[in-house]
C-alpha positions in Angstrom: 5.2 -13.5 6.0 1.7 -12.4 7.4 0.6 -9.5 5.9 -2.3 -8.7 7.9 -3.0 -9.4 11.3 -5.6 -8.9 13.2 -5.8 -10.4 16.9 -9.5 -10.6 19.0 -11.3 -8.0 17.1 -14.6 -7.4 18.0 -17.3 -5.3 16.7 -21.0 -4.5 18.1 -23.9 -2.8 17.2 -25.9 -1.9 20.8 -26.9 -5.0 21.6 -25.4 -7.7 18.8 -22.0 -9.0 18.0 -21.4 -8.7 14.6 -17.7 -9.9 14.7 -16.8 -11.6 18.1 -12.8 -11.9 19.0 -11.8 -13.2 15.3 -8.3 -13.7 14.9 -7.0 -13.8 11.5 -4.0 -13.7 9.8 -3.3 -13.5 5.2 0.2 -14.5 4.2 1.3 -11.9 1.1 1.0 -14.0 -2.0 -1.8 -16.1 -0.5 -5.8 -15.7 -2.1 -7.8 -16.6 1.3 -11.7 -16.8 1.2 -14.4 -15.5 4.4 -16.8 -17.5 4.4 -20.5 -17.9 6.5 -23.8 -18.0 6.3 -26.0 -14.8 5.7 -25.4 -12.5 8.7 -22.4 -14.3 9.6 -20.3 -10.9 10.0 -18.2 -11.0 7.1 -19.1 -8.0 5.6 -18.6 -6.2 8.7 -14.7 -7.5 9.2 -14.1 -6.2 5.9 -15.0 -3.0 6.8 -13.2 -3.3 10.4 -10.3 -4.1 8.1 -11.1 -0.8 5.9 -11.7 1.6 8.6 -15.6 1.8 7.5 -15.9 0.4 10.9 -13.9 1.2 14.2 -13.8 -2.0 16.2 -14.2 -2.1 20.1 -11.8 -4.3 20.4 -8.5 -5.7 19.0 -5.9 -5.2 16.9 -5.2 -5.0 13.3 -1.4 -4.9 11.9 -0.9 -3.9 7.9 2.1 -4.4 6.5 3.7 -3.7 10.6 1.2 -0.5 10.7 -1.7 -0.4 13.3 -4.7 0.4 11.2 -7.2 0.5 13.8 -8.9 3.6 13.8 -7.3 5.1 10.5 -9.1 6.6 8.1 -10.5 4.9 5.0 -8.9 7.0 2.5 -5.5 6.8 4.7 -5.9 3.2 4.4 -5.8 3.1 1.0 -2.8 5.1 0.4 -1.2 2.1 2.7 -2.0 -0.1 0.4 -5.8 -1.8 1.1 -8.4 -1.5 -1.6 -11.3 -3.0 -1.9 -14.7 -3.8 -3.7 -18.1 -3.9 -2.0 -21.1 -6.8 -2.5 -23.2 -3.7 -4.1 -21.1 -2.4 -7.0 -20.4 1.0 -6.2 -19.2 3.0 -9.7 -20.2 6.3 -10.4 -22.8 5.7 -12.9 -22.6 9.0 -15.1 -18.9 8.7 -15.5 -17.2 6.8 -18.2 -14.8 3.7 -17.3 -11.9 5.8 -17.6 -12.9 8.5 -15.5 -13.9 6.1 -12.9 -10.2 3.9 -12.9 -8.6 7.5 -12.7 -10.6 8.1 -9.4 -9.0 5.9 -8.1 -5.2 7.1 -8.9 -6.6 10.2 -7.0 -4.7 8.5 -3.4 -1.5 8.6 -5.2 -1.9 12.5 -7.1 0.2 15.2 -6.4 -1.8 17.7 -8.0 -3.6 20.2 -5.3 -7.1 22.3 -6.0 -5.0 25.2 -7.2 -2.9 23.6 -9.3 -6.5 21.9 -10.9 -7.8 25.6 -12.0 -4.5 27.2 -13.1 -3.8 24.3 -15.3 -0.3 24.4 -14.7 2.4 22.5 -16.6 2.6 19.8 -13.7 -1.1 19.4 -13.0 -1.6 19.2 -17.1 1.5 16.2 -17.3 0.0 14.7 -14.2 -3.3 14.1 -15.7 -2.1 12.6 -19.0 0.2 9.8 -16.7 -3.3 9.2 -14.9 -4.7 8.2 -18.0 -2.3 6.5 -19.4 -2.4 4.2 -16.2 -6.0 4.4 -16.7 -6.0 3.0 -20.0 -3.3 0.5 -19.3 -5.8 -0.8 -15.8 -8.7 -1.4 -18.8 -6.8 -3.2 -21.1 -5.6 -5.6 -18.2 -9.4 -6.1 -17.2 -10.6 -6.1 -20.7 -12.0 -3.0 -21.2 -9.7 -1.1 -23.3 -12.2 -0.6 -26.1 -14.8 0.7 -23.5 -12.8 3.6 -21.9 -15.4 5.8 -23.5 -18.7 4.2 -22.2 -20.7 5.1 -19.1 -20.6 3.0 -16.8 -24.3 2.2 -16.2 -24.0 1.2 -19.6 -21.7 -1.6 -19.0 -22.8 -4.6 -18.7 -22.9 -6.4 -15.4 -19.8 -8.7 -15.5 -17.9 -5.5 -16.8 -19.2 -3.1 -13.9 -17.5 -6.2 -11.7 -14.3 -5.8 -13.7 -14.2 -1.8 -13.6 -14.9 -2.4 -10.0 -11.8 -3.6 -9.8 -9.4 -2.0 -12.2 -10.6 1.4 -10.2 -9.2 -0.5 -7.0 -6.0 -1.6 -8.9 -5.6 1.8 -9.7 -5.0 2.7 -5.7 -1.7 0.3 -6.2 -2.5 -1.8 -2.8 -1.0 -4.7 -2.2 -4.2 -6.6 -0.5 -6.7 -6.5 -2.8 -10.2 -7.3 -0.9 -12.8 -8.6 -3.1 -17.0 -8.8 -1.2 -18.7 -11.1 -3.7 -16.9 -10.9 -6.9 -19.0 -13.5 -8.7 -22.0 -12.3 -7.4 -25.0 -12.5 -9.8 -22.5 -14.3 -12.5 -23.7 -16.7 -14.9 -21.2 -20.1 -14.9 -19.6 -18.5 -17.9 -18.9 -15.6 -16.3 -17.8 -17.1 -12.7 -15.1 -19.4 -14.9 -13.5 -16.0 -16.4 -14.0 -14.2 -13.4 -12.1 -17.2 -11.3 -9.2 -17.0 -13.8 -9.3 -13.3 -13.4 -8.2 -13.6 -9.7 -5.5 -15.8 -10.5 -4.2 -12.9 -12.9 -4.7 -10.8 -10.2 -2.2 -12.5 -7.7 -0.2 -14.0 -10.4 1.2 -11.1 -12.5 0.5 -8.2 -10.3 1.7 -10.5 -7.6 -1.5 -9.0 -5.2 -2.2 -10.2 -2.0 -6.5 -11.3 -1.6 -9.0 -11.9 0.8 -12.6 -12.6 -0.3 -16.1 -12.9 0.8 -17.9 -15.4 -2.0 -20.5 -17.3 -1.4 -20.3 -19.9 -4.4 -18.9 -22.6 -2.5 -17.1 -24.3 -5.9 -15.5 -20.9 -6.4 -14.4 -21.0 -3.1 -12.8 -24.7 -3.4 -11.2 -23.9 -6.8 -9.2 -20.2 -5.7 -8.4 -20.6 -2.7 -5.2 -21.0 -0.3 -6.8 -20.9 3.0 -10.6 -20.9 4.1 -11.9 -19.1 7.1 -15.6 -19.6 8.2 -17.6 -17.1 10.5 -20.8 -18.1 11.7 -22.3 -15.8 14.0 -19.3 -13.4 14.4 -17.3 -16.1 15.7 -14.5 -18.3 13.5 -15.5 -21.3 13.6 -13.4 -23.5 11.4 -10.1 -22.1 9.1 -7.6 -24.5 6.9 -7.2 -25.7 3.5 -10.6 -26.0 1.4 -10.8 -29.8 1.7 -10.3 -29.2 5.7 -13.1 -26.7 5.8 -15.5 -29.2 3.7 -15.1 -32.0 5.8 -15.7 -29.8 9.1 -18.8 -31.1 10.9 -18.9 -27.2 12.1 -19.3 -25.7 8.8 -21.4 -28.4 7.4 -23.9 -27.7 10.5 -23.5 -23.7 10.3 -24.9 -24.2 6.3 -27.3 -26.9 6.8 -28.7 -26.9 10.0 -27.6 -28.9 13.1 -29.2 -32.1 12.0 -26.9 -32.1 9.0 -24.3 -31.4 11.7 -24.6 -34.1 14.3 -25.1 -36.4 11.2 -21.9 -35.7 9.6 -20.2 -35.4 13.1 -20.8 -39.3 13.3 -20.2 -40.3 10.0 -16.6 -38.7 10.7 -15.0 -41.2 12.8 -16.0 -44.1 10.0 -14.4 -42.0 7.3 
């Protein structure tokens, strides 16, 4: 069953077409990768997908709820949560205050409620952190609740990245570069991680990663944008024996090449 749909969206910037009449489809249960060269447009369908970014045209269907032209935070409370390329944590805030930022979607508790300190509020706050604490220990931070998160290190900025977007509750989980600036170490853990993620908490995920092996390994389905336009989509081993893609990465040479070694294969 498709979760998300979206049907011919386009989006531009004056002159240039950063996303150009992609159609694209996630089934729930499914971990699907974007993929593209540099400049591709991937970033910018994420945040089409987001609301970050109104298209000009197209549709895109959430769970049977047009999302086009919602708000971000609206979003969210649908279900959609994301991370971005550029961690984006608050920096002077420990790990646990950041996960409980983002239970904020799903609070009750309203600005007076905040400075009376009533009963409610008070009860509220201590189930945010409980689910606070519980979103470390599944990422592996449980013993770092304390910390600031500038002071984590890298891998664990990733990974509270992401326990602050579990603790929205979506049910598409959108991951831009998750292995990002990961040694192989790191990448392997990190590649399990996702697994988890679908796995037990039975998510739905889309990511943009540009480490083609991680790509290979996770994933159910491979879409390829090159220019704002799809190019190529299908299973992994489709993708890597598409003259398309292999011309999009390496030049047209490569292309042309592999386009006539294809028929002898």
């Amino acid at each position: 069953m498709a979760l998300l749909e979206a049907g011919r969206v386009s989006k531009r910037f004056g002159g240039l077409v950063a996303v150009d009449k992609v159609d694209f489809v996630i089934e729930q249960g499914m971990i699907a990768s974007l993929i593209g060269p540099n400049g591709a447009g991937k970033t910018t369908f994420f945040n089409c997908i987001t609301g970050f970014y109104r298209p000009e045209e197209g549709t895109i269907v959430f769970d049977g709820t047009s999302i086009v032209g919602v708000r971000p935070d609206l979003i969210t409370g649908l279900g959609i949560a994301r991370t971005f390329q550029n961690i984006r944590l608050f920096a002077n805030m420990t790990a646990l205050e950041n996960v409980m930022v983002g239970e904020h979607p799903r609070m009750k508790a309203n600005v007076i409620g905040a400075i009376l300190r009533d009963r409610g509020t008070m009860d509220e706050e201590r189930r945010v952190a409980k689910r606070g604490r519980e979103l470390l220990d599944f990422v592996g931070l449980r013993q770092r609740e304390d910390e600031m998160a500038k002071n984590l290190a890298y891998g664990d900025q990733r990974r509270l990245e992401i326990a602050r977007a579990l603790a929205t509750e979506p049910k598409l989980l959108l991951l831009d570069e998750p292995t990002a600036g990961m040694n192989p170490g790191e990448t392997a853990a990190m590649v399990n991680f996702i697994r988890r993620l679908r796995d037990e908490l039975k998510l739905t995920i889309l990511l943009i990663e540009h480490q083609m092996k991680v790509v290979m390994t996770i994933s159910d389905r491979v879409s390829v944008l090159d220019f704002g336009v799809k190019i190529c989509e299908g299973t992994p081993e489709e993708v890597q024996k598409n003259p398309r893609v292999r011309e999009a990465y390496l030049g047209k040479e490569y292309g042309k090449m592999a386009a006539e070694a294809s028929p002898a294969a």
